[in-house]
C-alpha positions in Angstrom: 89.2 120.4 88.5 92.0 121.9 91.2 92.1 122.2 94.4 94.3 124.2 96.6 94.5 123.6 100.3 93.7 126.5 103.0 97.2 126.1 104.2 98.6 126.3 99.8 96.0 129.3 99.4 97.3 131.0 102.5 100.9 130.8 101.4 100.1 131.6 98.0 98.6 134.8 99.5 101.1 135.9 101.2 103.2 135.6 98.2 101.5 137.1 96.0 101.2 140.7 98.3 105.4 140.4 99.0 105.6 140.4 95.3 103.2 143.0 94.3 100.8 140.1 92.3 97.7 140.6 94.3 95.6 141.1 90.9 96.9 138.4 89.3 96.1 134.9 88.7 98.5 131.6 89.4 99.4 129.8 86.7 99.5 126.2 86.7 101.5 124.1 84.3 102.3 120.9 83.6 104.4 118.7 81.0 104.3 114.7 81.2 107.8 112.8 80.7 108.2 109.8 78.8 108.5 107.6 82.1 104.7 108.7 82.8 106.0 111.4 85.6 104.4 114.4 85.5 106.4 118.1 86.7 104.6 120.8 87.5 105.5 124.8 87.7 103.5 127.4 88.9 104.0 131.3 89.3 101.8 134.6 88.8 100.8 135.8 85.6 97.9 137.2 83.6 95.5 135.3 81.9 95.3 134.4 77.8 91.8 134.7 76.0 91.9 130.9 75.9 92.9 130.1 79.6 90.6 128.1 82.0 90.4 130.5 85.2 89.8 127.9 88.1 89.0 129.3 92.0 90.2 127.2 94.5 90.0 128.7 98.6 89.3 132.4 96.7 92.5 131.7 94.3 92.1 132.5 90.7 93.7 129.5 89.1 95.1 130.1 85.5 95.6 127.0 83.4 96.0 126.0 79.7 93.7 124.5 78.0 95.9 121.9 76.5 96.7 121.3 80.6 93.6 121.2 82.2 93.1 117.0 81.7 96.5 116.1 83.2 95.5 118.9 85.7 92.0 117.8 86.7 92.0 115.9 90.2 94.8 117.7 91.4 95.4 119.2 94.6 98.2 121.7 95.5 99.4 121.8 99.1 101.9 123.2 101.2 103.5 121.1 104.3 106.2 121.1 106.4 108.7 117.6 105.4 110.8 118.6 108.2 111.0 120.5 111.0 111.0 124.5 109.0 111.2 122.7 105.6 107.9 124.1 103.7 107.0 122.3 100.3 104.3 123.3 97.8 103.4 119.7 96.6 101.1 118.4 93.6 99.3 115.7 94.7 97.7 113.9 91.5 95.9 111.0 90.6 97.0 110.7 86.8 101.1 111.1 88.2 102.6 107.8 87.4 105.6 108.3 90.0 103.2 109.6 92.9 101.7 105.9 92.7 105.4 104.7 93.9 106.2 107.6 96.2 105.9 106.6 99.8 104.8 109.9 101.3 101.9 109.9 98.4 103.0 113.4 97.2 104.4 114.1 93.7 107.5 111.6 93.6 110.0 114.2 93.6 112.0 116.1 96.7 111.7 119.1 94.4 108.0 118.7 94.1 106.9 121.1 92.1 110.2 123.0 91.4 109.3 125.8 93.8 111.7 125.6 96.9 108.6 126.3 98.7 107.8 129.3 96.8 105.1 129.7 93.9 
């Protein structure tokens, strides 16, 4: 379904200790806009009775289940666009605007909305 990257899972981990999240999973959302774009937002939280739990690199993945088809293919990274400048990205097969993109990332400089944070 999801797939993190060992350099996304790393980040995610250290995130998660700074902010005292350790035992919780990362949620995953995702809306699509009329133009076909998906946006994507992600941050630590406790799973629902009807969440999917996906593990990706020993992350507990929490998702939706209205999500989990515009979610399924997807991989989260984390790279550097510039020299210092660390990006989680959504890379995603079913993103209408990551077809255009040239890097072949999300489509968006905010990718993900994060600032390079989950």
């Amino acid at each position: 379904m999801i797939t993190i990257t060992p350099s996304a899972a790393q980040q995610i981990r250290i995130a998660a200790t700074g902010s005292d999240c350790d035992e919780m999973g990362l949620r995953i959302a995702v809306r699509r806009d009329a133009d076909g774009s998906l946006h994507y937002a992600m941050g630590f939280d406790e799973a629902r009775n009807d969440d999917v739990i996906v593990a990706s690199e020993g992350i507990a993945l929490v998702v939706a289940p209205a999500q989990t088809e515009l979610l399924d293919g997807m991989t989260l990274d984390y790279v550097e666009f510039e020299a210092g400048d660390f990006r989680f990205i959504f890379i995603n097969p079913k993103d209408a605007a990551a077809a255009v993109a040239p890097e072949g990332g999300c489509g968006d400089e905010n990718c993900g909305g994060t600032g390079g944070k989950p």
